[in-house]
Residue frames as qw, qx, qy, qz and C-alpha x, y, z in Angstrom:
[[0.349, 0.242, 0.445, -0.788, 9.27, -13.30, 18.69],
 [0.219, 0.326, 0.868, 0.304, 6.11, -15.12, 17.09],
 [0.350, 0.063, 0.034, -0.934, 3.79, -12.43, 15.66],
 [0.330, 0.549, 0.712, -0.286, -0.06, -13.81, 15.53],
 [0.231, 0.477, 0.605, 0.595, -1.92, -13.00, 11.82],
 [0.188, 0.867, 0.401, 0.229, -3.33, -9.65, 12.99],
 [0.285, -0.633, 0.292, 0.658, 0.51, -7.92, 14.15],
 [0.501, 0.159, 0.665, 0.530, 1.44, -9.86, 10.47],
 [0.225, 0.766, 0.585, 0.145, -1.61, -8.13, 9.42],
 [0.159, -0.950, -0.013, 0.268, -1.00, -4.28, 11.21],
 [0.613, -0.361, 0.479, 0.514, 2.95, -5.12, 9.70],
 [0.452, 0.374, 0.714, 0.382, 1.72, -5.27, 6.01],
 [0.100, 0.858, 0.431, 0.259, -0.48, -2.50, 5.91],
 [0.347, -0.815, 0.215, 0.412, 2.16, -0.33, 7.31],
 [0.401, -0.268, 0.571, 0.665, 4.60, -1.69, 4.68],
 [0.310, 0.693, 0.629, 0.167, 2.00, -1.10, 2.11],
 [0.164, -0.904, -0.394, -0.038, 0.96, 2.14, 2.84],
 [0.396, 0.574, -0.268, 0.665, 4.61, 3.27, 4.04],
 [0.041, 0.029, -0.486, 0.873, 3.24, 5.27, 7.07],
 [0.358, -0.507, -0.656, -0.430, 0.59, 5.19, 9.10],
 [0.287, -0.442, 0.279, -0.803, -0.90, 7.24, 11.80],
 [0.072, 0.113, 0.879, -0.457, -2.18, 5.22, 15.16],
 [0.616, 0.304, 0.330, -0.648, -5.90, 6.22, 14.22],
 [0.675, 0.448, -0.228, -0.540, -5.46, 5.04, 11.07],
 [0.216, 0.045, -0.965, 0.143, -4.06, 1.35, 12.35],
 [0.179, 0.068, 0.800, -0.569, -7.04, 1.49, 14.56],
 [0.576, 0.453, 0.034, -0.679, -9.96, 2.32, 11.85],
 [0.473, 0.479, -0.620, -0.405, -8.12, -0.24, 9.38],
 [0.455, 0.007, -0.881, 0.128, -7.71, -3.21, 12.05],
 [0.544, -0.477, -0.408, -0.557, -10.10, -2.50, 14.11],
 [0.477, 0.111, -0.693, 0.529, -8.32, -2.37, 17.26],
 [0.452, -0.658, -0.602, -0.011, -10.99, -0.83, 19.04],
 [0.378, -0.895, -0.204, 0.118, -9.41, 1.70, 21.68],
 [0.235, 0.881, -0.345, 0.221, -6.83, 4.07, 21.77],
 [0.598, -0.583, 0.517, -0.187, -5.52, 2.02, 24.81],
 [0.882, 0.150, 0.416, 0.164, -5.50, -1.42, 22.74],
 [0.697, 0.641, 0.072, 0.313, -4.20, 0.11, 19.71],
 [0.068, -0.809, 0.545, -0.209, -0.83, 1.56, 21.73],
 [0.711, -0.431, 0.535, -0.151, -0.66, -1.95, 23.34],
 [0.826, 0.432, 0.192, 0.308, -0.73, -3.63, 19.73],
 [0.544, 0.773, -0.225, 0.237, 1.64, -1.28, 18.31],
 [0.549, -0.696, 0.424, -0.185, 3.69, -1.46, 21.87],
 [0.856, -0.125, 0.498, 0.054, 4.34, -5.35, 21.10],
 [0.817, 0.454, 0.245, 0.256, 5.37, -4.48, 17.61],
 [0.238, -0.920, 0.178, 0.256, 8.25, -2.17, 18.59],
 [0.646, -0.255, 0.597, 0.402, 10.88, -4.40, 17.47],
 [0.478, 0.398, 0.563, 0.544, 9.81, -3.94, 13.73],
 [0.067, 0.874, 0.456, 0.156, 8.49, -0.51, 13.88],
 [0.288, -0.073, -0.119, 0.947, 10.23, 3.10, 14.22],
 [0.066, -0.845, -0.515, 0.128, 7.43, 6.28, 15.04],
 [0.295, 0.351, 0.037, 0.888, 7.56, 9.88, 14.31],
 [0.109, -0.519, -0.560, 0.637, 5.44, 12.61, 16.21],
 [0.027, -0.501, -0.527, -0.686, 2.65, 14.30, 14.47],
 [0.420, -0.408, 0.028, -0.810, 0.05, 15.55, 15.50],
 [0.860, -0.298, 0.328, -0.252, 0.05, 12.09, 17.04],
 [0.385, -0.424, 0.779, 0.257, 2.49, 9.07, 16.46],
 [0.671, 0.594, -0.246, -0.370, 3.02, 7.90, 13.00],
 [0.774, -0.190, 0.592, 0.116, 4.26, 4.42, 12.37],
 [0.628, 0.621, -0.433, -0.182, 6.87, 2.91, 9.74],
 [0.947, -0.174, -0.080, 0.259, 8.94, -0.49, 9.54],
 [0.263, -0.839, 0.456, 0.141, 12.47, -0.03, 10.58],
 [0.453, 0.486, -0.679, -0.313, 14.97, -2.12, 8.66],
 [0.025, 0.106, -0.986, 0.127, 13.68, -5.64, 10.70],
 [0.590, 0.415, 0.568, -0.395, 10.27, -5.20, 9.98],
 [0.578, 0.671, -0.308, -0.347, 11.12, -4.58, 6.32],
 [0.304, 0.468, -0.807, -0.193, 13.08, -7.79, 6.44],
 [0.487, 0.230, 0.724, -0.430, 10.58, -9.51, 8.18],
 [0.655, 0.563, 0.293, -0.410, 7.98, -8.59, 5.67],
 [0.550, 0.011, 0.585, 0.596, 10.70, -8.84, 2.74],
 [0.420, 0.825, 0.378, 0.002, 9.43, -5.42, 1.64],
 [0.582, 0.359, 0.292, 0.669, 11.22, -3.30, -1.05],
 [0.046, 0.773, 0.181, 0.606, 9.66, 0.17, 0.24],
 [0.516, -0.314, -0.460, 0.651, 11.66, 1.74, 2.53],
 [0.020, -0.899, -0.435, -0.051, 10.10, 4.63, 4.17],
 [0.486, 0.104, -0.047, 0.866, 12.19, 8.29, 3.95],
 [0.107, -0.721, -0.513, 0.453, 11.09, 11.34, 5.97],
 [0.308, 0.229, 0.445, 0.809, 10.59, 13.96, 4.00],
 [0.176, 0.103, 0.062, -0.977, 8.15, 17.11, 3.06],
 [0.652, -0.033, -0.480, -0.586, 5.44, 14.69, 1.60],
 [0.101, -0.020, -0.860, 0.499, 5.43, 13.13, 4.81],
 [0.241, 0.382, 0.516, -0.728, 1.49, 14.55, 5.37],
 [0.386, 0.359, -0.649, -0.548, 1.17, 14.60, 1.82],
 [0.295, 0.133, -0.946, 0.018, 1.40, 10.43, 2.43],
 [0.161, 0.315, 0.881, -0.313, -0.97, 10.11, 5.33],
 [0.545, 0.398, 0.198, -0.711, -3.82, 12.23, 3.98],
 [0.658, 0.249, -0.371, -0.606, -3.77, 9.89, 1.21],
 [0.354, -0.114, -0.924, 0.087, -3.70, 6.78, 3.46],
 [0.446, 0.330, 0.418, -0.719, -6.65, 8.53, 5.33],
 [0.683, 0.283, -0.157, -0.655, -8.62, 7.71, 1.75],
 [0.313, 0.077, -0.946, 0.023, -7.08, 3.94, 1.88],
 [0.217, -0.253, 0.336, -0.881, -9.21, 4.09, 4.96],
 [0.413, 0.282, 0.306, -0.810, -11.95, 5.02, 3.87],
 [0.565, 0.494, -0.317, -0.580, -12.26, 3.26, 0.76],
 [0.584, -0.262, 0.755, 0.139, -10.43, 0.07, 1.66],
 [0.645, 0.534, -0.341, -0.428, -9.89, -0.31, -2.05],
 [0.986, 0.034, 0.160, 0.038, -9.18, -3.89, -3.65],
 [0.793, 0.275, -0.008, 0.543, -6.40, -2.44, -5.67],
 [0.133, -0.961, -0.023, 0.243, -4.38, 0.41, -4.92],
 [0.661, 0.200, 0.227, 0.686, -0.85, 1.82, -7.04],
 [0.143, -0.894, -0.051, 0.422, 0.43, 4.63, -5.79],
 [0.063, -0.801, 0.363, 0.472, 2.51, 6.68, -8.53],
 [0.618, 0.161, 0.663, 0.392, 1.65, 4.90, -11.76],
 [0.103, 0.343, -0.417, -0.836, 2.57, 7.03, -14.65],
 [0.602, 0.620, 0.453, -0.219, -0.41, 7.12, -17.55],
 [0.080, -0.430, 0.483, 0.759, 1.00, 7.78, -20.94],
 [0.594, 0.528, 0.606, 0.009, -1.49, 8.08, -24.04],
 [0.614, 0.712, 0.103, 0.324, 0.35, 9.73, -26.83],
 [0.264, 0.484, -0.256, 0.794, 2.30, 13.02, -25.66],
 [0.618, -0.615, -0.068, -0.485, -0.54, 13.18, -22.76],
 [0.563, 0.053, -0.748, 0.347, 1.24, 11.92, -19.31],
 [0.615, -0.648, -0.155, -0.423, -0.57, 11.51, -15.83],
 [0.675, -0.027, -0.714, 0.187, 0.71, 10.44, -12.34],
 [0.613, -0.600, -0.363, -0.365, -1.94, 10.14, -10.32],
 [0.446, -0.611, 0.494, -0.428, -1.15, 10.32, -6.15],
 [0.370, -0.157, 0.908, -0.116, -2.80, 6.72, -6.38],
 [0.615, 0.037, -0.497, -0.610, -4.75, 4.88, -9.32],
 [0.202, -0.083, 0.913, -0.346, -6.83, 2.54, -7.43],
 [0.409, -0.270, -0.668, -0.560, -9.97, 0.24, -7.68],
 [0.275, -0.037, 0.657, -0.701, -12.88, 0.54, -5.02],
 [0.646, 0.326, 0.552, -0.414, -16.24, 0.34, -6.02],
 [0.698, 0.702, 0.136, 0.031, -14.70, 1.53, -9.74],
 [0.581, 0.234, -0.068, 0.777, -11.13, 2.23, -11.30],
 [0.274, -0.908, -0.115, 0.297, -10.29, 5.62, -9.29],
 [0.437, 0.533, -0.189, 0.699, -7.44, 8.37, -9.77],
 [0.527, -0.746, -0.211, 0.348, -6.57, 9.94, -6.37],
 [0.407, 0.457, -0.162, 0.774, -5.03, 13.18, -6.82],
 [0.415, -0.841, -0.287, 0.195, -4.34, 15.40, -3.04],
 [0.265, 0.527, -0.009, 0.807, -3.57, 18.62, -3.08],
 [0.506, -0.723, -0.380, 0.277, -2.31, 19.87, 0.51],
 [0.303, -0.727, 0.044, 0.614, 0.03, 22.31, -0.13],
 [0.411, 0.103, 0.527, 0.737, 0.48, 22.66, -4.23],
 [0.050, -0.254, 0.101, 0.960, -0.24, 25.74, -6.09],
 [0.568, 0.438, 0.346, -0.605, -3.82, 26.23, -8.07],
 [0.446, 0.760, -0.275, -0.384, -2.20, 26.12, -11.15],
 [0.233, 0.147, -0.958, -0.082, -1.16, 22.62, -11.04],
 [0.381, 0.220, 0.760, -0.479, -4.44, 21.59, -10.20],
 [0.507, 0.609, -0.001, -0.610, -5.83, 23.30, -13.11],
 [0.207, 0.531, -0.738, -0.360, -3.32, 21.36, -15.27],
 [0.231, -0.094, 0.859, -0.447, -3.64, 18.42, -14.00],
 [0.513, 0.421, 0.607, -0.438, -7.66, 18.47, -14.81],
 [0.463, 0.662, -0.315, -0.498, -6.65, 19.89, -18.01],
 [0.222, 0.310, -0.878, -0.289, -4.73, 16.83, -18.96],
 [0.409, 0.190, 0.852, -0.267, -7.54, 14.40, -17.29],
 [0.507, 0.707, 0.128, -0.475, -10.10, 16.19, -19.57],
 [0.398, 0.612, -0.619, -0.291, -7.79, 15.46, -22.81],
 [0.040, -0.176, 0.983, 0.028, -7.29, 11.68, -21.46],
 [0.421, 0.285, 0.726, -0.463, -10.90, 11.31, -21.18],
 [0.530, 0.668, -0.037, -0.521, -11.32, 12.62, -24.86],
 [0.196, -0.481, 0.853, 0.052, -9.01, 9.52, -26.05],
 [0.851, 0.036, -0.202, -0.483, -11.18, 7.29, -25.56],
 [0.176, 0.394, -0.817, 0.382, -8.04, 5.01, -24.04],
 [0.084, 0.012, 0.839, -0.537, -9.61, 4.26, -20.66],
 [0.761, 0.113, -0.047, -0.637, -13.26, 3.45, -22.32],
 [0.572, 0.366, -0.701, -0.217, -11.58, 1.11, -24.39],
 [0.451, 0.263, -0.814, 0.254, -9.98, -0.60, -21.58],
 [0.037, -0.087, -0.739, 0.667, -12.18, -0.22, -18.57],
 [0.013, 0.589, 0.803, 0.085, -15.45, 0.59, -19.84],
 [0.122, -0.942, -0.256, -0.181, -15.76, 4.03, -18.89],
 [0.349, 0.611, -0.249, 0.666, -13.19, 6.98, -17.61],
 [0.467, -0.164, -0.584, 0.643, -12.09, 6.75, -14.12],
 [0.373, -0.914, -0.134, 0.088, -13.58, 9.02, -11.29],
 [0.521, 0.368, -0.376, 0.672, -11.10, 11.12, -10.65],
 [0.500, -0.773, -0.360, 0.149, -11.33, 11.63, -6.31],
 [0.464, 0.429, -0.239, 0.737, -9.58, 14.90, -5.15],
 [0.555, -0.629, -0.445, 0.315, -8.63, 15.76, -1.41],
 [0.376, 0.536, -0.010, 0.756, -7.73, 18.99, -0.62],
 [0.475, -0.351, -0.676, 0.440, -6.93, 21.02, 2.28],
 [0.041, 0.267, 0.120, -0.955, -8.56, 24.47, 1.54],
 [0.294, 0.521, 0.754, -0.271, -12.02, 24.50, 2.07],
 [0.346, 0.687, 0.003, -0.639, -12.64, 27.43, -0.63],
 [0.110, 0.326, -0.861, -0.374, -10.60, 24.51, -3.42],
 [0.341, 0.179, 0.915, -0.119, -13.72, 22.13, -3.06],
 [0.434, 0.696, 0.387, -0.421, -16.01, 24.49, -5.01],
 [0.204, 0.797, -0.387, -0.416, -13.65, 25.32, -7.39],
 [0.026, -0.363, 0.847, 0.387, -12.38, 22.31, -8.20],
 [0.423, 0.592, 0.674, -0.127, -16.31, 20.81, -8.77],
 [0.459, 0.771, 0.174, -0.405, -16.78, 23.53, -10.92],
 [0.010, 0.682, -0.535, -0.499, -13.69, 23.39, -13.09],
 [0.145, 0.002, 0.955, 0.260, -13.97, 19.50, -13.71],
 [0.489, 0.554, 0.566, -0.366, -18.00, 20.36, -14.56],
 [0.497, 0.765, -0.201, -0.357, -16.48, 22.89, -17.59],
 [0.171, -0.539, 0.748, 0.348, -13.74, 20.23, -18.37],
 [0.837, 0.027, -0.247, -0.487, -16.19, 17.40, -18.30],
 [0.385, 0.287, -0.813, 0.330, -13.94, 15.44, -16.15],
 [0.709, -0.608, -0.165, -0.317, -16.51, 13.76, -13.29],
 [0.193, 0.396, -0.617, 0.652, -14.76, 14.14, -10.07],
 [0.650, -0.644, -0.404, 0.012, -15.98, 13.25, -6.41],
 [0.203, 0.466, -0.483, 0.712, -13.47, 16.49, -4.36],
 [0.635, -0.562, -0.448, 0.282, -13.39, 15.68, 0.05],
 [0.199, 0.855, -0.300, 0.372, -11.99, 17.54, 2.23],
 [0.450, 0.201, -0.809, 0.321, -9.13, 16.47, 4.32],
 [0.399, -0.157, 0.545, -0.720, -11.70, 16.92, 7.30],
 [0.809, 0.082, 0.066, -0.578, -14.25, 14.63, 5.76],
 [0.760, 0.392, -0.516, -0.048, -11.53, 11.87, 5.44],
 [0.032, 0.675, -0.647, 0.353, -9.53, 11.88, 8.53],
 [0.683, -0.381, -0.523, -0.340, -9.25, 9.12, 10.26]]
């Protein structure tokens, strides 16, 4: 079968990304209707395998991953929702760079971010759908201590944003206020104000 540069295209950003939700193929490529964007993904059975969500979640299957010659094989798991709410902020941001799960190390201090990415500026992505408060605190506690380094001045000009998504609307005030006393500038969504 001959794919055409925007399956190639819908292929990639799946293997990228891991998983992706049918809105979010349709917001990223611009497939236009729910109807079109079942028909694209329809033609790309062969490479693709689907889960049921709240709607149908796409991944390659092991011939779209040798198609694409990609190394990241998706595994179902508890961080399965975890995964799309932060491809909901790919989205939205269509960043230039993205790297999910790069460790930070600046003495004894160690970070690893959801996704360190570059949009308009260097980002951190940290979502927090189902983890306790108390890694959240931490978490800011160690940003706040990397930011007092002086590390990521050096090297970027200026200390990442750190963006945080979170799915309990009463966590959006709190975490604004915590990173205000840390001194850690944040931009916090909620997962409503991302979906796509």
């Amino acid at each position: 079968m001959n794919l055409n540069q925007r399956q190639m295209e819908i292929l990639s950003s799946i293997s990228k990304l891991e998983i992706l939700t049918r809105s979010q193929i349709q917001k990223l490529h611009d497939t236009k209707s729910v109807r079109n964007t079942n028909y694209v993904l329809n033609k790309l059975t062969p490479y693709l395998n689907s889960i049921r969500l709240h709607e149908n979640a796409y991944y390659l299957n092991k011939r779209g991953t040798e198609l694409l010659g990609s190394t990241i094989k998706f595994k179902y798991s508890s961080q399965i929702h975890h995964k799309l709410l932060r491809n909901d902020m790919y989205v939205l941001l269509r960043p230039r760079k993205w790297h999910p799960e790069v460790e930070f190390k600046v003495g004894s201090l160690v970070i690893k971010p959801d996704v360190f990415l570059y949009a308009e500026q260097n980002c951190f992505l940290e979502v927090d759908n189902m983890q306790r408060w108390n890694v959240n605190v931490s978490k800011m506690e160690t940003y706040s201590k990397l930011k007092r380094t002086g590390v990521f001045e050096k090297k970027y000009g200026k200390f990442p944003l750190v963006i945080w998504v979170t799915t309990f609307p009463g966590r959006k005030e709190k975490l604004e206020k915590l990173s205000k006393d840390l001194g850690v500038t944040v931009k916090v969504y909620l997962d409503s104000e991302v979906k796509a």
